[in-house]
Each structure stands twice: as structure tokens, then as C-alpha cells.
PLY file of the C-alpha trace (Angstrom):
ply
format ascii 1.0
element vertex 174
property float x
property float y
property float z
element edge 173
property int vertex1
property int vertex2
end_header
0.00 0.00 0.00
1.22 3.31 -0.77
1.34 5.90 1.96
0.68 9.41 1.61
3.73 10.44 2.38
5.23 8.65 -0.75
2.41 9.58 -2.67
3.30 13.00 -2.27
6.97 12.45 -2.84
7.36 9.55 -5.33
7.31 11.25 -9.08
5.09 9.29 -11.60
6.73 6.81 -13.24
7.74 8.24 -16.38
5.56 5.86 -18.51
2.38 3.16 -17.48
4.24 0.15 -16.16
3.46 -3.24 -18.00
2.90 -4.98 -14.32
4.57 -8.11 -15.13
7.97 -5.89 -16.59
7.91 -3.94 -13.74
7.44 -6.66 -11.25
10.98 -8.51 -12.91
12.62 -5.31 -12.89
12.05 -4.88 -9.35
13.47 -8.00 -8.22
17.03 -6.59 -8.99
19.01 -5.87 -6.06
21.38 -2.85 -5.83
24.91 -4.23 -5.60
26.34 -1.98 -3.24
23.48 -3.07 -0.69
22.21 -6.59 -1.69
19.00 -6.35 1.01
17.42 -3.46 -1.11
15.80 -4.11 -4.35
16.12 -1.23 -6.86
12.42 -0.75 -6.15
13.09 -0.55 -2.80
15.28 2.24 -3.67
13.21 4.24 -5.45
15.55 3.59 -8.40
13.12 1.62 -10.71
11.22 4.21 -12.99
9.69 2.91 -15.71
8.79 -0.65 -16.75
6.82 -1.23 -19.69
6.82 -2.92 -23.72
6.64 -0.55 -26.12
4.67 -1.11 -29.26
6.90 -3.04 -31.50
7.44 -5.60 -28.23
10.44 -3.69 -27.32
11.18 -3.56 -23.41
11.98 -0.03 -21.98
13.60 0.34 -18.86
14.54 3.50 -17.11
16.35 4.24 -14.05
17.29 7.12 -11.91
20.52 6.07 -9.69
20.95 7.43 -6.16
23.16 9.78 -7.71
24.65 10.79 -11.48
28.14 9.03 -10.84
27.15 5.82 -8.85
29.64 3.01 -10.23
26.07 0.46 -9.46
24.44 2.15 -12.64
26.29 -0.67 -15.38
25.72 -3.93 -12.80
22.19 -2.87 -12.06
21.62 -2.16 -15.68
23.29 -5.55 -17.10
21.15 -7.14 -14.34
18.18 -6.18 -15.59
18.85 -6.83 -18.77
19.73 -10.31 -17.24
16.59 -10.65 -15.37
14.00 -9.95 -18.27
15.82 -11.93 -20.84
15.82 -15.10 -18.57
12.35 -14.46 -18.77
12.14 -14.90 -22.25
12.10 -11.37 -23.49
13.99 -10.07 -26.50
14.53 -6.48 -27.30
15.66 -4.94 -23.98
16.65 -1.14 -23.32
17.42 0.09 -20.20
18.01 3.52 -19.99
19.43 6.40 -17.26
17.16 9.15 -16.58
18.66 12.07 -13.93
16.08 14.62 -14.34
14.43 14.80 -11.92
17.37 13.86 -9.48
16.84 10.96 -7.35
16.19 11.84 -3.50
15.72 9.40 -0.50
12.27 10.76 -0.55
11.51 7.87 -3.26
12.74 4.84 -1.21
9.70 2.70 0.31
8.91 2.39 3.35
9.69 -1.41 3.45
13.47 -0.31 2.05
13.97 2.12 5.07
12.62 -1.13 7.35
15.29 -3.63 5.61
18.50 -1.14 5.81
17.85 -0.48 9.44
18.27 -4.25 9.70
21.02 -4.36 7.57
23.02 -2.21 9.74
22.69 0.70 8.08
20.83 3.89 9.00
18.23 5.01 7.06
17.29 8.90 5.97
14.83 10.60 7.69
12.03 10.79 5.76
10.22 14.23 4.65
6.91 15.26 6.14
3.90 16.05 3.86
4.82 19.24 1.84
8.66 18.92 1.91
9.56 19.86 5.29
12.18 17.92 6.82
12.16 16.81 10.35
15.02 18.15 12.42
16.59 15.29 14.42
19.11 15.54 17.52
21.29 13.17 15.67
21.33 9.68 13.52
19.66 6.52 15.27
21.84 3.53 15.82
20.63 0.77 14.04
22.20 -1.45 16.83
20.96 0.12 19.70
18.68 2.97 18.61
20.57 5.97 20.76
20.63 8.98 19.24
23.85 9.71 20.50
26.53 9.26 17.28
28.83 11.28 15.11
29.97 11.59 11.80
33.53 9.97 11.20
33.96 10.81 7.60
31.01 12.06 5.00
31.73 8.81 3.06
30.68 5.39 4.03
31.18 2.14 2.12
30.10 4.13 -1.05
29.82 7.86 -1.94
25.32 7.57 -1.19
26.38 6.80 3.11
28.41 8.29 5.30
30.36 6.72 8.18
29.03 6.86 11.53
30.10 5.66 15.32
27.60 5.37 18.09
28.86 6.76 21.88
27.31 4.90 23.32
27.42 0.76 21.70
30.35 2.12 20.22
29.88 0.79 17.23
30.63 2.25 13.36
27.77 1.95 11.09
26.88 3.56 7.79
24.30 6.32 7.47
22.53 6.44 3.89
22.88 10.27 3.78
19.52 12.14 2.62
19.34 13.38 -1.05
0 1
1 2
2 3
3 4
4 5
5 6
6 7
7 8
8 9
9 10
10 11
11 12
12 13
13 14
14 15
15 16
16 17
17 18
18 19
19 20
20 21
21 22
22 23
23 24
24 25
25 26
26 27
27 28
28 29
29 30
30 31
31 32
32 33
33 34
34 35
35 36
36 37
37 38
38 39
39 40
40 41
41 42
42 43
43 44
44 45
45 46
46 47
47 48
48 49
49 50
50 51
51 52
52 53
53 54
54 55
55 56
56 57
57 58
58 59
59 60
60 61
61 62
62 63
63 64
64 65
65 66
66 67
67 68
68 69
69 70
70 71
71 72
72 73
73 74
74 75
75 76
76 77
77 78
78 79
79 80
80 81
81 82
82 83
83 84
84 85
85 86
86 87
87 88
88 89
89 90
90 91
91 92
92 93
93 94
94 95
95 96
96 97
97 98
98 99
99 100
100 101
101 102
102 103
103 104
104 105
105 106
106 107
107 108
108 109
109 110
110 111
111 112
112 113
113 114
114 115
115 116
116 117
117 118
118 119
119 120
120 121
121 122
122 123
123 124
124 125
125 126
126 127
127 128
128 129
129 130
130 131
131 132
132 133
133 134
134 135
135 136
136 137
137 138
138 139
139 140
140 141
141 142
142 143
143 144
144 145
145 146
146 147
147 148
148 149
149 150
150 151
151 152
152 153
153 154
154 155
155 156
156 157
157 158
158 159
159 160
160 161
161 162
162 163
163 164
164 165
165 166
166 167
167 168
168 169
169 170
170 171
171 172
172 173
């Protein structure tokens, strides 16, 4: 079910999804962080067969240089022509830029158990919620600090908790 929250902050896919495109599509994982699906993400666009039988795919990536864009791509690819289909396009679009606005609810849910801290989300109307500090995914205190602006990859940054101590990655807001 879609909230109103992403309602309000999800574009519209770019074209009508063909359901059963889309729904292949969306079972690709990103390959920097294999527990989020590029639905999940917000990444996944557009899904749909053109009228010639042609499969277009489009894809905004978490940002314009992310080194993911060619693995998610050729996994795509991958995924629909396993499935028997032919003519396959999948193409970058980075207007409008992505934001962490787009990423589900259920994506937010699986990086916290990941390890990894997940954006704030915006409130209805684009405000942002001002928070004392990022949430431990390990034990939830609010009581961290950067280390360095990048994480694992250039989308997190690198974390430590005061008080569990432990480093973590924060996927920074967009």
C-alpha cells in the first residue's frame, strides 16, 4: 500500500508500467546493498513494452556518478531476458534527481536491519524533520557522530555510536 507520504513524494513513473515488466525489474538488487531491491530504492522508474514488443527500462541512480548504474543495468537486462524477453533497453534518466524521498517504506525497514541507518524521511509538503542526531541501528541511541562524510560508497556516510560504540553507515539524505 502506498502511503501518503510517498504519494506525495514519489514522481510518476515516467511511462504506465506493464505490471509483469515492472514486477521482474524490481526484483534486482542494488549491488552496493544486496537487502534493497532497486524498487526498494526508489531507483526503478519505468517498466513497460513498447509497441513493436520492445522492453523499456529507465532508471534514476541514487546519484549521477554511482559506479552500481552498469551492474544494475546488465542485471536487468539479465533478469527480463531469462524471462524470455527479446529487445531490452534500459536507460538512465537524472532529471528529476533521485532523492531518498523515493525509497519505500519497506526499504527504510530492511536497511535499518542491515546495519545501516536510514534517511529521515520528509513530512507532507517537503519539510524535513530536524533530528538531535542519527539513530543507531544497533541500539537505537541517538547519540553518534559523523567519522567521515563517506561510508562504504559515496550515497552513506560513516558513523560511530557513543554509546554501543559501534561504526555503522548512514545512507545520507538526497
Amino acid at each position: 500500500m502506498v502511503t501518503e507520504l510517498e504519494r506525495v513524494a514519489r514522481p510518476r513513473p515516467l511511462a504506465e508500467p506493464d505490471r509483469s515488466v515492472w514486477d521482474l525489474a524490481a526484483t534486482v538488487v542494488d549491488p552496493e546493498v544486496p537487502v534493497l531491491t532497486i524498487e526498494d530504492l526508489g531507483v526503478l522508474r519505468s517498466a513497460h513494452v513498447d509497441e513493436r514488443g520492445a522492453v523499456l527500462v529507465e532508471i534514476t541512480p541514487t546519484y549521477s556518478g554511482c559506479p552500481a548504474v552498469d551492474a544494475i543495468r546488465d542485471d536487468i537486462a539479465a533478469a527480463l531476458a531469462r524471462s524470455g524477453y527479446g529487445s531490452i533497453t534500459v536507460t538512465t534518466v537524472l532529471s528529476p534527481a533521485w532523492t531518498t524521498d523515493w525509497m519505500s517504506d519497506a526499504g527504510r525497514a530492511k536497511l535499518e536491519k542491515y546495519g545501516i541507518a536510514a534517511p529521515r524521511t520528509r513530512q507532507a509538503g517537503g519539510a524535513v524533520s530536524l533530528g538531535l542526531g542519527i539513530r543507531c541501528p544497533q541500539c537505537g541511541s541517538l547519540h553518534t557522530r559523523e567519522v567521515s562524510r563517506f561510508g562504504s560508497t559515496s550515497c552513506k556516510a560513516q558513523y560511530v555510536c557513543q554509546r554501543c560504540h559501534e561504526p555503522f553507515d548512514y545512507f545520507k539524505d538526497h
